[in-house]
C-alpha positions as CSV (number, residue, x, y, z in Angstrom):
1,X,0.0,0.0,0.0
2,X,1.7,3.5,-0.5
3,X,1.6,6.2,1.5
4,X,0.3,10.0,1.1
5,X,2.4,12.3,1.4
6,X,1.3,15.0,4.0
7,X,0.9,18.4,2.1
8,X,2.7,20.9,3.4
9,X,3.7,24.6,3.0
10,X,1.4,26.7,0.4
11,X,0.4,23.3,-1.3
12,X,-2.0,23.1,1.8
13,X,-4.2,26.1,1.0
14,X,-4.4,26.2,-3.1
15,X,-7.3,25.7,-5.1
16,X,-4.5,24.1,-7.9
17,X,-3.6,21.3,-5.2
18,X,-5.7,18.0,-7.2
19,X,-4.0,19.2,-10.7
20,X,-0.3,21.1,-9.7
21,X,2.3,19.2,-11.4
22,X,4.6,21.4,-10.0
23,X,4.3,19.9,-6.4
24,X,3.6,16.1,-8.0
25,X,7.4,16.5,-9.8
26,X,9.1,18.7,-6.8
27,X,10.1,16.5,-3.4
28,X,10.2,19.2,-1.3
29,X,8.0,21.9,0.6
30,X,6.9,24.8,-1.9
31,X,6.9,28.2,0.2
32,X,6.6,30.5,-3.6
33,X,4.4,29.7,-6.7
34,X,3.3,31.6,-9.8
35,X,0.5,29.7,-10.4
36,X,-0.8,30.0,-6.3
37,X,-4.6,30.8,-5.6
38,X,-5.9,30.4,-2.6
39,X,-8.9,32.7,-3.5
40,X,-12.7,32.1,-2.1
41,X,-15.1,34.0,-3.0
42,X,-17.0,36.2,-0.5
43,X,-20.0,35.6,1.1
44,X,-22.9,37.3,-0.4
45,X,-24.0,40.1,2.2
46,X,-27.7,40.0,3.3
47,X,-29.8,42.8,2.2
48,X,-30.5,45.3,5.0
49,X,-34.4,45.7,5.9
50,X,-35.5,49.1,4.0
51,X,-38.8,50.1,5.7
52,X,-40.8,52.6,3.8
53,X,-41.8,55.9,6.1
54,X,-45.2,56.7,5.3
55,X,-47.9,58.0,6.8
56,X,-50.5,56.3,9.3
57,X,-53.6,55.6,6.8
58,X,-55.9,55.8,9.7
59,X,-54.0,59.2,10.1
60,X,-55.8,61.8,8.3
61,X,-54.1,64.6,9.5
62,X,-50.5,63.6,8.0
63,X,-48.8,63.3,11.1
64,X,-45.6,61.3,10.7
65,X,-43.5,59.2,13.7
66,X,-43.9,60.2,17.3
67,X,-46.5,62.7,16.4
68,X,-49.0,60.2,15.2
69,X,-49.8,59.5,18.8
70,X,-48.7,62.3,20.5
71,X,-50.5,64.2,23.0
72,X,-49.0,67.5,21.9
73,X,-49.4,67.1,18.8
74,X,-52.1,69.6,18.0
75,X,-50.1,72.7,19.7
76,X,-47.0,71.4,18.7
77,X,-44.8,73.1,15.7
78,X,-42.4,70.0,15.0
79,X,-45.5,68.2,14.0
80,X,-45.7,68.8,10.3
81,X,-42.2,68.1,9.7
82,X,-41.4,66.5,6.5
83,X,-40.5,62.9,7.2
84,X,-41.7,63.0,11.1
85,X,-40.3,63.6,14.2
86,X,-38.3,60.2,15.6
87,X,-37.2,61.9,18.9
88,X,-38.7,64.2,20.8
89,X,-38.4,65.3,24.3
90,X,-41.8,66.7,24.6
91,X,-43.6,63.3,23.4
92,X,-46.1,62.1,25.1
């Protein structure tokens, strides 16, 4: 029965190591080859979660974020800012 021979140096890593003939006619480690690639692609990246800001449809008003339920809303002059209000220290 013959042995493997343990891989060793870059040999280990490349995505050439099943058809190198480079290592297959060399007998020792290989620490520099041309023809090395070790490359994986990246994973693909998840999407982030776009949410939409729209307005309450129950909301006839137009009030947008915090002001939509908003005790203050009524006397309040940040309430008909484009886009909403998302922080406020006068919410209620």
């Amino acid at each position: 029965m013959e042995k493997t021979r343990e891989i060793a140096g870059i040999c280990s890593t490349c995505n050439h190591l099943k058809d190198c003939l480079h290592r297959l006619c060399n007998g020792h480690v290989i620490w520099f080859c041309e023809q090395f690639d070790d490359y994986v692609p990246p994973k693909p990246q998840t999407s982030a979660t776009v949410l939409k800001m729209t307005a309450n449809p129950g909301n006839q008003e137009g009030y947008m974020g915090l002001c939509v339920n908003c005790e203050h809303r009524a006397e309040c002059i940040h309430s008909k800012t484009p886009g909403g209000i998302w922080h406020c220290e006068e919410y209620r």
